[in-house]
C-alpha angles and dihedrals in degrees: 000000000000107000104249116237102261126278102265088041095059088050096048086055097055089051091052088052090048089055101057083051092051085041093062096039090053090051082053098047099044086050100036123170133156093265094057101071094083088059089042092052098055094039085057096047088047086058096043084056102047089037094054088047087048101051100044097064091050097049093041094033125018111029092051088066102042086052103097088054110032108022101136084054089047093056085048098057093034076058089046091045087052094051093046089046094050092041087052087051087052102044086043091044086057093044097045091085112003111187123261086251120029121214134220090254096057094042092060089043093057092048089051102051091033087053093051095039095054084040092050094050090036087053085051092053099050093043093049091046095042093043119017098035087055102050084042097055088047097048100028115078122209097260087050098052084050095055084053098054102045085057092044088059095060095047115111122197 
């Protein structure tokens, strides 16, 4: 069996997944017509997706083990992980059915929450990166990121 990339590799990948995908949602909403939702639509399921996938092998995986040294950061990020998760309901909720039409109104209200959505994400990925990754790369050993890893890849969101 092929040896995994370790543990905060795999993460930072992801990040760096999630982050074409924000990047493309920002360019729409900062140039957001009516033509664009469809677009919209599909960029925010992809991150729900990858996000889903994501979170749960932190959660499951790796925050369990970093617990016993960082566990002030870690409720930090599980709080981080609720507010991008209600602010995803809420951007999904308005583009589940946008109108026909859309007004100016709901058009603001989808940059907003899109804006806030891609900077809360965005905020996660640099704190976990900046922080967690850090702690983890000085406490794990590399034994210990593989082991990770291997368990990461089974975890389903």
């Amino acid at each position: 069996m092929p040896e995994s990339e370790p543990a905060c590799d795999q993460l930072r990948s992801d990040h760096r997944h999630i982050e074409q995908c924000l990047d493309a949602l920002l360019a729409a909403l900062l140039d957001l017509t009516t033509e664009r939702i469809a677009g919209i639509q599909a960029t925010v399921r992809e991150i729900q997706n990858l996000s889903a996938l994501h979170f749960a092998k932190e959660e499951q995986i790796f925050y369990p083990k970093l617990k016993p040294i960082a566990a002030e950061l870690l409720a930090s990020l599980d709080v981080q992980h609720e507010e991008v998760r209600e602010l995803e309901r809420h951007v999904a909720g308005l583009l589940a059915e946008p109108p026909s039409a859309p007004d100016t109104r709901w058009l603001n209200e989808l940059r907003a929450l899109g804006i806030e959505f891609h900077d809360r994400i965005q905020h996660h990925i640099v704190d976990e990166e900046d922080h967690l990754f850090r702690l983890a790369g000085d406490w794990l050993s590399g034994e210990d990121q593989e082991k990770l890893a291997r368990a990461m890849d089974a975890v389903r969101p």
